[in-house]
N, C-alpha and C positions, 0 to 999 in steps of 0.2 A: 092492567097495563104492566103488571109486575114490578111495582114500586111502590114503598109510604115515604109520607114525611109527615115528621114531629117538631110543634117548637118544644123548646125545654127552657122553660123561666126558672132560674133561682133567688131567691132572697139571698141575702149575704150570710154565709156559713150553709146555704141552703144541698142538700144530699140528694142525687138518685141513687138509690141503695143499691147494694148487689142484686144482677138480676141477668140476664142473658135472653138472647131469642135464636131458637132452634129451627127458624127456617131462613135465616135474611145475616148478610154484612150489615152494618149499621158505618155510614159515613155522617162524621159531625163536625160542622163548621161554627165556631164561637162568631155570634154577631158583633156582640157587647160584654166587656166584662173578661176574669178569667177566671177560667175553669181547668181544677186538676182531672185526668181523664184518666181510667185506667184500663188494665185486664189481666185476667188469670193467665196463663196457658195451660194446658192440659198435662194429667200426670207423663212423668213422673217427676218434671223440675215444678210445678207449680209456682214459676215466678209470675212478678208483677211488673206489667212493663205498662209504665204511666210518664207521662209529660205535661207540664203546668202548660198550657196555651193560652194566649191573647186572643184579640180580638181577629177575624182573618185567617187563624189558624184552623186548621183539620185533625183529626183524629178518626183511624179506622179501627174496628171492633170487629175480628172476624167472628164468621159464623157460630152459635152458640157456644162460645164462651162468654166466659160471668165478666163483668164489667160493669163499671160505676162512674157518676160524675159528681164533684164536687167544687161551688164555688167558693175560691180562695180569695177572693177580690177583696176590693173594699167597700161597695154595692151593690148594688143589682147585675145580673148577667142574664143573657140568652145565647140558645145555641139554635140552629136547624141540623134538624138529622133528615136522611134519607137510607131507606132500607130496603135491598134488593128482594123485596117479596110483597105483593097486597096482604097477604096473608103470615108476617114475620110472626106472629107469637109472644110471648111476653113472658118468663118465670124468675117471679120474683123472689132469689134463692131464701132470705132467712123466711119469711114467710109463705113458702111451699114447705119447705121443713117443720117447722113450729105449729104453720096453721091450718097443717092439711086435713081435711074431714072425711073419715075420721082420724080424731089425732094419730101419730105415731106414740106408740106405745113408750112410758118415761124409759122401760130395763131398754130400746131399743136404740133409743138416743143417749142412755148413758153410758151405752158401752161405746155407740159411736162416736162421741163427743170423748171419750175417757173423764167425765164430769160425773158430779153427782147429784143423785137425785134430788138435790131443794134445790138447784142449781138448775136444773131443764125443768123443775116445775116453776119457777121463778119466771124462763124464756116462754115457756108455755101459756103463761099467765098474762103475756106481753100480745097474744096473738090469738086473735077474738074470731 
């Protein structure tokens, strides 16, 4: 039918990490609870355009960009997403990075990161 939907339950403090889907808009309405909503945009401003929302509130995530949710509450929250693809995709940025198989090589993320190497083996170490 060319659509999903997702709940998304948080515990309090609870994170959807950065993460993007590469074939689908993602639209997300808070049932309960709030939740900070963000997203990237694409080089070369790489800002973050986020807004805390209540309950009622929406938030749209255009097409693969990186975006995240976090509840800021003081409880529990849930959100409903709907996303313009059966088929949206899911990449979960720090962990496509870190935990891809096989890994990326540490000289390849140290140059990319400008970090050093105990430093990406550290994040590497994070991601099983």
């Amino acid at each position: 039918l060319g659509i999903s939907m997702v709940r998304l339950d948080f515990v309090k403090g609870g994170v959807n990490p950065p993460h993007l889907h590469p074939r689908a808009t993602e639209m997300m309405v808070v049932m309960q609870g709030t939740i900070e909503a963000g997203f990237i945009t694409s080089l070369p401003e790489k800002r973050v355009i986020s807004k805390v929302l209540k309950t009622g509130e929406a938030f749209v995530f255009p097409t693969a960009l990186i975006h995240y949710q976090k509840n800021v509450g003081e409880g529990p929250a849930y959100a409903l997403a709907a996303l313009n693809s059966q088929n949206p995709g899911t990449l979960p940025a720090l962990a496509c990075v870190f935990g891809s198989k096989p890994k990326l090589s540490v000289d390849i993320l140290t140059k990319s990161l400008d970090a050093d190497a105990n430093m990406v083996n550290q994040l590497l170490g994070k991601f099983k």
